[in-house]
C-alpha positions in Angstrom: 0.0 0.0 0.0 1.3 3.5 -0.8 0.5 6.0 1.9 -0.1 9.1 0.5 2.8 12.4 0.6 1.7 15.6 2.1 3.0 18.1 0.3 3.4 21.6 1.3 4.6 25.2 -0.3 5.7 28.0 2.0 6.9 31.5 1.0 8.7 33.9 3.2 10.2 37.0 2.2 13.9 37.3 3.2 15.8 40.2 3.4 16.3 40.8 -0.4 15.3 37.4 -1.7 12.0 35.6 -2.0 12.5 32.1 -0.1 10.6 29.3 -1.6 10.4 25.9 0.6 8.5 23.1 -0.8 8.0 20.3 2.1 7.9 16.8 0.3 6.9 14.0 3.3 10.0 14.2 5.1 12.4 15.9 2.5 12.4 19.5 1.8 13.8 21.6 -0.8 14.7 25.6 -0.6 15.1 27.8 -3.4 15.5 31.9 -2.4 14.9 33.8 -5.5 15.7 37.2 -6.2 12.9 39.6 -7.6 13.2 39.4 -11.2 13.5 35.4 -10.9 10.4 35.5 -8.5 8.9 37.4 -11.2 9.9 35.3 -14.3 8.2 32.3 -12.1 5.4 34.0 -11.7 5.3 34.7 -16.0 6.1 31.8 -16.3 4.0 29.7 -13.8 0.6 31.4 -15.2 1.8 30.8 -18.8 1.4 26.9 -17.7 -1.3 27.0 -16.2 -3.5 28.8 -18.5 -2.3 26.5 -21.2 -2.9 23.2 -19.1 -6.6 24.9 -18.7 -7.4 24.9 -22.6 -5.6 21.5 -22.6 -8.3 20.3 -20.4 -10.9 21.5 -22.2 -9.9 19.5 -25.7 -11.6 16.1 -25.9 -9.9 13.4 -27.7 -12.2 10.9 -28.8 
């Protein structure tokens, strides 16, 4: 049986970087970002998502 991974995003603004922790079951991962990479992730991570939305909506039959 395979027990299911919580998974968990938290944000925290550092001095002059934007600290990104992403909490994987026991493992976490931290990436601090300055503002112009927070803001390229943000491009970026809407860019995705709005395409994965009209993905959704295509039917293949």
């Amino acid at each position: 049986m395979i027990q299911g991974i919580e998974r968990k995003i938290e944000l925290e603004i550092e001095r002059n970087r934007i600290r990104v922790t992403i909490f994987h079951g026991e493992d976490e991962q931290v990436i601090k970002l300055n503002l112009e990479e927070a803001r390229e992730l943000t491009e970026e991570l809407e860019k995705v998502l709005e395409d994965y939305s009209q993905r959704k909506q295509i039917r293949i039959d």
